[in-house]
C-alpha positions in Angstrom: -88.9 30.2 -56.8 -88.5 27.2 -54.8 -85.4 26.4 -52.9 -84.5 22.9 -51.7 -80.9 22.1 -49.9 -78.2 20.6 -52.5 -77.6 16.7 -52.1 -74.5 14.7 -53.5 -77.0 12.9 -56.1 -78.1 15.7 -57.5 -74.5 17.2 -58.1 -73.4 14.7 -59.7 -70.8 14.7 -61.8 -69.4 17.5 -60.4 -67.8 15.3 -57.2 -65.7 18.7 -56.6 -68.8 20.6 -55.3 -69.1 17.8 -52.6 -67.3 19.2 -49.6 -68.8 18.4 -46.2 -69.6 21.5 -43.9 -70.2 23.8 -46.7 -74.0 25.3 -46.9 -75.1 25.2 -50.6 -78.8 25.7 -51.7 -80.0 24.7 -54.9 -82.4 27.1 -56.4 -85.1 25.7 -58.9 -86.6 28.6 -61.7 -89.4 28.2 -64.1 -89.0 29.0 -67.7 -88.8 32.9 -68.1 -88.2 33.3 -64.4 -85.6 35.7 -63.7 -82.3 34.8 -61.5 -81.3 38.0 -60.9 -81.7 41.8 -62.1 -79.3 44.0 -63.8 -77.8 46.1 -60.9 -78.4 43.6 -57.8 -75.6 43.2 -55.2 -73.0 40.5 -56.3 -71.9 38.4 -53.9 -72.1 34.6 -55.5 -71.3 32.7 -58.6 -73.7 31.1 -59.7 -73.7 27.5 -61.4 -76.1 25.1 -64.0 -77.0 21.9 -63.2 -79.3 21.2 -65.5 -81.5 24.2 -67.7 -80.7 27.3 -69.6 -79.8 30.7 -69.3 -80.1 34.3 -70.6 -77.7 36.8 -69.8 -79.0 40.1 -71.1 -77.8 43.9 -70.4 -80.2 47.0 -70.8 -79.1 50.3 -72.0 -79.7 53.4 -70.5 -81.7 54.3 -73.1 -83.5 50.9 -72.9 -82.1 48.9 -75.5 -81.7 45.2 -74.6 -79.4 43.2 -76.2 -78.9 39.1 -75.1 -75.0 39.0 -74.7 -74.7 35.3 -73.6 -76.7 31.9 -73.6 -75.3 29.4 -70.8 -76.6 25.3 -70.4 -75.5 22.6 -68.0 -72.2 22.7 -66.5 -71.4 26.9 -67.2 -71.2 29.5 -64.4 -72.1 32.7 -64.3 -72.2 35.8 -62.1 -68.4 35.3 -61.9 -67.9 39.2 -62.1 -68.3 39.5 -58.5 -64.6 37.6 -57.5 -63.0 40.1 -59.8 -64.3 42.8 -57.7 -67.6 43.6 -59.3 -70.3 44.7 -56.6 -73.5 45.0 -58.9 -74.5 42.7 -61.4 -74.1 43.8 -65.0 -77.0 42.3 -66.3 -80.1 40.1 -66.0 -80.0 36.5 -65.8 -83.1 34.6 -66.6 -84.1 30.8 -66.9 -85.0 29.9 -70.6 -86.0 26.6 -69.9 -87.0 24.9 -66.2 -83.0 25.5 -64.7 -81.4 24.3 -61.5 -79.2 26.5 -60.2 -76.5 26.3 -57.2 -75.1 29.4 -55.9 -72.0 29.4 -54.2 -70.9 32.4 -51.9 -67.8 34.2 -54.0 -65.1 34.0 -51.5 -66.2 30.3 -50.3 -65.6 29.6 -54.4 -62.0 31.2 -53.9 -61.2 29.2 -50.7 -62.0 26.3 -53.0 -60.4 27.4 -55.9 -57.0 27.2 -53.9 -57.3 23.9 -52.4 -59.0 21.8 -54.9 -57.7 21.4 -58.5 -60.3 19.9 -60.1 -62.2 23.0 -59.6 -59.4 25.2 -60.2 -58.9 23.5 -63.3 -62.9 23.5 -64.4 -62.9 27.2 -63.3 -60.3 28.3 -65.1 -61.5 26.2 -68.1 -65.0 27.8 -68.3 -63.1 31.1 -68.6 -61.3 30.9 -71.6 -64.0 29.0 -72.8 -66.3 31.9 -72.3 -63.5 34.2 -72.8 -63.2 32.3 -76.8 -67.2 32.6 -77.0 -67.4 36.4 -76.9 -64.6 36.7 -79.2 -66.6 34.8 -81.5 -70.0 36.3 -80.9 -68.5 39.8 -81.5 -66.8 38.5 -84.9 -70.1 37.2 -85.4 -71.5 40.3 -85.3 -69.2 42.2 -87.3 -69.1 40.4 -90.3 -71.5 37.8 -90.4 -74.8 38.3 -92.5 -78.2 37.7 -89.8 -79.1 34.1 -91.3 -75.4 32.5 -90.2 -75.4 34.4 -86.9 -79.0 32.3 -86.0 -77.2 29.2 -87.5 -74.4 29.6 -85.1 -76.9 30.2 -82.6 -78.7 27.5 -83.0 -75.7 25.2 -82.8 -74.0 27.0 -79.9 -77.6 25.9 -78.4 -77.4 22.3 -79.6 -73.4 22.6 -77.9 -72.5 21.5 -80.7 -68.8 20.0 -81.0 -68.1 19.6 -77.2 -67.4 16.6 -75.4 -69.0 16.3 -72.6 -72.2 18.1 -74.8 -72.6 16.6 -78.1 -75.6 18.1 -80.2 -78.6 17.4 -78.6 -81.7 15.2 -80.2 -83.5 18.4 -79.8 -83.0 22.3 -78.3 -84.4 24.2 -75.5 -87.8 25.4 -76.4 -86.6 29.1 -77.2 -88.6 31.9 -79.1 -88.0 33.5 -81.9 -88.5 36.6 -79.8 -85.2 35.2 -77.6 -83.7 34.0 -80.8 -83.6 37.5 -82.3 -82.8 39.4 -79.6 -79.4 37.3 -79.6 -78.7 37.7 -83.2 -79.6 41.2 -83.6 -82.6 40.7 -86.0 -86.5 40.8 -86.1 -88.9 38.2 -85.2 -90.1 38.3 -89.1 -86.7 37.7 -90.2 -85.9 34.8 -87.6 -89.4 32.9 -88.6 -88.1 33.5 -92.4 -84.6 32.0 -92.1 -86.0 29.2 -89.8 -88.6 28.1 -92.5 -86.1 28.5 -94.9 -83.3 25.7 -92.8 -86.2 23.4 -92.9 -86.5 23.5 -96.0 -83.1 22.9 -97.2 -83.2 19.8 -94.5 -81.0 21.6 -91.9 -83.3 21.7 -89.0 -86.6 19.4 -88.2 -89.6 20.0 -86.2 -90.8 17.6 -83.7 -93.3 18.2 -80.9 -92.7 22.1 -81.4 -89.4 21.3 -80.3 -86.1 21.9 -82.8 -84.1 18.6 -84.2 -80.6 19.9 -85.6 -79.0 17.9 -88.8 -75.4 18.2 -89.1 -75.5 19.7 -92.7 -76.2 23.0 -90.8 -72.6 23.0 -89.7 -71.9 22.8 -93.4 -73.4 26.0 -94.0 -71.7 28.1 -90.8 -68.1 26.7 -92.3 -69.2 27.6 -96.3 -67.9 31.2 -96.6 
């Protein structure tokens, strides 16, 4: 891992992180890199720049299961100002990530001074707080085939403003893929085949091109 000190050019939009006197690091992680481990102190929130993340939670019989997928602008590690003193799960860099970590009680003392922060804070918690919800309905009733779809598009962030579908995805696995959805490798390469088929996805450079009719099919019930 390689660690360079945070500059206003590279934090840019986010004019909020900007305050003078505050020691920030920016921590740079290669794809599959690991931020941090299930069970390491907590003691800082960690934020995207640019990248994508893995949050994943082992069993203690040794079951993994991928609870969250986080891109450009999310936090993470948030646990810790509620009170949490381990982390809960791993963290790991699915693509090259940029990461800044801000100490948990030097977030707070920002929190309560700046409202743009408190506002974006609060704002990636319902957020997140609406994605769970969703992932566990997902889960429940969903068949395996719409669960990847929604994957793929949550990916893509599709539908949100400041991220409107991207061109193309991450590079992701189909390992990673079915690990979030619940499924086997054989059955993510067999539903994958099958959207490019029917024209929802496209490949380009080994790299994933989403078409909007894919939508179509997540909404058909």
């Amino acid at each position: 891992m390689k660690i360079k000190k945070s500059n206003t050019e590279s934090l840019q939009p986010q004019a909020f992180f900007h305050t003078s006197g505050m020691a920030r690091k920016v921590a740079e992680f290669e794809k599959d890199e690991q931020i941090y481990n299930q069970g390491d102190a907590a003691h800082s929130v960690m934020y995207i720049q640019k990248g994508n993340v893995k949050f994943s939670v082992v069993s203690a019989t040794g079951k993994v299961a991928v609870v969250a997928m986080l891109g450009p602008s999310d936090f993470f590690g948030e646990g810790c100002m509620a009170g949490q003193t381990v982390r809960m799960g791993t963290a790991t860099a699915i693509t090259p990530t940029s990461i800044l970590a801000i100490d948990k009680n030097e977030l707070l003392g920002m929190i309560r001074t700046r409202d743009k922060l408190s506002d974006s804070f609060v704002g990636f918690i319902l957020n997140h707080k609406n994605r769970v919800e969703e992932a566990l309905i997902d889960q429940l009733f969903n068949s395996s085939e719409k669960r990847l779809a929604r994957t793929l598009l949550a990916l893509g962030r599709y539908g949100k403003v400041q991220h409107q579908l991207d061109d193309e995805l991450p590079t992701i696995s189909q390992e990673t893929l079915s690990e979030i959805i619940g499924s086997t490798r054989s059955r993510v390469n067999f539903f994958m085949n099958k959207f490019r088929k029917l024209g929802f996805i496209e490949y380009h450079n080994r790299k994933i091109k989403i078409n909007k009719s894919l939508l179509t099919f997540v909404l058909d019930e």
